[in-house]
C-alpha positions in Angstrom: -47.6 49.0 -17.3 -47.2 49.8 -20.6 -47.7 47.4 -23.9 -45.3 47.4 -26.3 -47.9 45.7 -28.8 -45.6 42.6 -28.7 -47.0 40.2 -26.7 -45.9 36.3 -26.2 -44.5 34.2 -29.1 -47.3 31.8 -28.8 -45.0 29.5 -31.3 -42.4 29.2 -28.5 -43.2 26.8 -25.6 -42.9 28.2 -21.9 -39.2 28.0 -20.2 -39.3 24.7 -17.9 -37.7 24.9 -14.4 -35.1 21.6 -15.6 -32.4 23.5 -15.4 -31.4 23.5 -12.0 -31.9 19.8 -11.5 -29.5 19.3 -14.9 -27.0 21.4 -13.2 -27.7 19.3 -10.3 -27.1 15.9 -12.5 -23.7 17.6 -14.3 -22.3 17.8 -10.5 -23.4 14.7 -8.9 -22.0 13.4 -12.3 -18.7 14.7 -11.5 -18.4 14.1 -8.2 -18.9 10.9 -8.5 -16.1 10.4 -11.9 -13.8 12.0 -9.1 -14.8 9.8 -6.6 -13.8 6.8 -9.0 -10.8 8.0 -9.8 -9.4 8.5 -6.6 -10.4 5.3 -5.8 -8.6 3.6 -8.8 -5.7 5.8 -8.2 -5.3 4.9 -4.5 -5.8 1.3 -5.6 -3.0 1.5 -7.7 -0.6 2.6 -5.8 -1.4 0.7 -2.8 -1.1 -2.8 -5.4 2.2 -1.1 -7.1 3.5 -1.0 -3.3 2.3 -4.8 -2.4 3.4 -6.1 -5.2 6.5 -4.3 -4.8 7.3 -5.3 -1.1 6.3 -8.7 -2.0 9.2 -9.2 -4.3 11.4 -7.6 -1.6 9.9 -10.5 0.6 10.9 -13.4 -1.7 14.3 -11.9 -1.9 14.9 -11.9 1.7 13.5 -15.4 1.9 15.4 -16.3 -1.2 18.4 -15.5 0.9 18.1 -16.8 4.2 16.2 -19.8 3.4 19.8 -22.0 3.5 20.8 -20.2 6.9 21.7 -22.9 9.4 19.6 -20.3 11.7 16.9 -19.9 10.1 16.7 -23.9 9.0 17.1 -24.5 12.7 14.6 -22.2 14.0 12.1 -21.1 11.4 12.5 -24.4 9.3 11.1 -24.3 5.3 10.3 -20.8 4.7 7.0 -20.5 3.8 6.8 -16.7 3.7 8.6 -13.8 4.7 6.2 -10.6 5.0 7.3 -6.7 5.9 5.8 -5.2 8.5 5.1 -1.6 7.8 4.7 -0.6 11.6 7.6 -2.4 13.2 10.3 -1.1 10.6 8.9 2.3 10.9 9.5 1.4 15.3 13.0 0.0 14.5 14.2 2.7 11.8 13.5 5.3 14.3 15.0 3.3 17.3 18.0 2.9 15.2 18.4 6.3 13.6 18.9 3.9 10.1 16.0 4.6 7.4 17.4 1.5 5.5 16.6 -1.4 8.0 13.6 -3.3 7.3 11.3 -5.9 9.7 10.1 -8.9 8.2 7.8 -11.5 9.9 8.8 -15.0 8.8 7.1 -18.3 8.8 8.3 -22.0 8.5 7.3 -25.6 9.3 9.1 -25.6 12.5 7.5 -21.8 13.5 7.7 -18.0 13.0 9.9 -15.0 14.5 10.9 -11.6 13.4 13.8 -11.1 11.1 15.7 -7.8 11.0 18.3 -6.6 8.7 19.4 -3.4 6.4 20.9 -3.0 3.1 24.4 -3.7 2.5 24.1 -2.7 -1.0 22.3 -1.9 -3.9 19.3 -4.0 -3.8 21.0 -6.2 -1.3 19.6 -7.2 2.4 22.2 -8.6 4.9 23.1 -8.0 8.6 20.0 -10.1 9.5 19.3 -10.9 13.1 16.2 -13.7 13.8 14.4 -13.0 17.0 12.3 -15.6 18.3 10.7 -16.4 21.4 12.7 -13.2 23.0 16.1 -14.3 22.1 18.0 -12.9 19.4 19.9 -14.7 16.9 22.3 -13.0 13.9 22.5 -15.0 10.8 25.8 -15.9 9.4 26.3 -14.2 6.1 
């Protein structure tokens, strides 16, 4: 091997290996700021969607709390809850994507309520089933 008659700088210190372990820090790094975001992301949107079907609970109880049905049966509404599951069972079973299931609960018990909309942001055609017996609300 030839010299060229330049040797090493001996001003400049040697390369350190760091550099794959930086790289290795800049991934983790963001893979990890990903991570978080997804997770805030899908946080969001599964509170946005609570919060959401939450209102559309206390407008349903809102408007079958006087019901001599549901006063008879169910007694003080205490809460009125959608149930992901059964709607997605009964919408299928009816062929109707706008009927909803809702679990309510009184003083006097709880039972399954059932109803679509009638209109725009409007529930109605409720039916109360409790203990296996059905019974429609008046309107």
């Amino acid at each position: 091997m030839q010299s060229d008659g330049f040797g090493p700088n001996p001003n400049v210190p040697p390369p350190t290996s760091t550099g794959s372990s930086s790289a290795l820090k800049w991934v983790l790094g963001i893979l990890a700021g990903l991570g978080l975001l997804t997770v805030l992301c899908c946080g969001g949107c599964f509170l946005v969607a609570k919060f959401g079907l939450d209102a559309v609970g206390t407008q349903v109880a809102e408007q079958v709390k006087d019901d001599p049905v549901i006063v008879e049966h169910i007694g003080n509404v205490e809460s009125v809850d959608m149930e992901f599951i059964k709607t997605s069972q009964y919408q299928q079973e009816t062929g109707d994507s706008d009927v909803m299931v809702f679990t309510i609960r009184g003083d006097k018990g709880s039972g399954t309520l059932k109803g679509g909309k009638t209109g725009p942001n409007q529930m109605g055609g409720f039916v109360l089933e409790k203990d296996g017996q059905e019974y429609p609300l008046s309107e």
